[in-house]
N, C-alpha and C positions, 0 to 999 in steps of 0.2 A: 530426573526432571521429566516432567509429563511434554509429548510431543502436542499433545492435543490445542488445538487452534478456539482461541477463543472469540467469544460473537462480538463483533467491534460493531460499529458506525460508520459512514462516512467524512464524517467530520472526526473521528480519530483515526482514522487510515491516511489522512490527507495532512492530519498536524504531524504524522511519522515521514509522511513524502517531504513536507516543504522542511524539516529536522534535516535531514540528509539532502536537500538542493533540489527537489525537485519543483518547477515551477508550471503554476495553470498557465497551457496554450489554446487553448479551446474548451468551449464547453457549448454540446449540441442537445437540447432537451433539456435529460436528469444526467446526463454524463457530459462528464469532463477528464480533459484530456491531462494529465502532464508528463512535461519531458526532463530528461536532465541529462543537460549539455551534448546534445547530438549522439549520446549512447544508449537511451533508454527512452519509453513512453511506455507511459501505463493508464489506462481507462478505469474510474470510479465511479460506479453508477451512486447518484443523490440518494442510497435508501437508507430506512430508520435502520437495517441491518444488510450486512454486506454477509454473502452467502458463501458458506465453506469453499466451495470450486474458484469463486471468485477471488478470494482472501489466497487461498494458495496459488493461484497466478501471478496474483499481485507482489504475494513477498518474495517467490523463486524469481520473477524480473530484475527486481530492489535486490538481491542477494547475489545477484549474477552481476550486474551493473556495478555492483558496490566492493563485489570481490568479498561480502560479509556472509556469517553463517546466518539461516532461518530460524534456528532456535536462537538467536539473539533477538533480532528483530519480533519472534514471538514472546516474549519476555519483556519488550521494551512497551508491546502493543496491551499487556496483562498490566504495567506500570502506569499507563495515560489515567 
C-alpha cells in the first residue's frame, strides 16, 4: 500500500472531519475551525486544493484524537 497522500479539497477533508464528529466552531475569512468534543481542533483552509504539509497536519491530529491509524484515513480520503 502506497503511503503517498492524495490532493483532496476542502469540502472532502471536512465531509471526513464531520464522518468522525467533528464539528464547525468558527470560521474566520477562508478557514474554519473545527473541534471534537474538547480533545481536538483542526483548522481547514476554503481552497480548491489542500496542500500536502497541511493534509498531514490535519490527519496526524484526527489519527492522534481518534486513537486511528493515518493510512486508514488515507484510504478513506482516496474513497470520497
Amino acid at each position: 500500500m502506497s503511503d503517498k497522500y492524495p490532493v483532496v479539497s476542502w469540502r472532502e477533508l471536512t465531509t471526513l472531519l464531520k464522518r468522525y464528529g467533528y464539528v464547525l466552531v468558527s470560521q474566520r475569512g477562508s478557514h474554519m475551525k473545527y473541534r471534537l468534543a474538547q480533545r481536538s481542533v483542526v483548522v481547514i483552509p476554503k481552497h480548491r486544493t489542500i496542500s500536502i504539509g497541511v493534509l498531514k497536519n490535519v490527519l496526524k491530529e484526527i489519527s492522534r484524537a481518534l486513537n486511528k491509524d493515518e493510512r486508514s484515513l488515507i484510504e478513506e480520503l482516496r474513497s470520497l
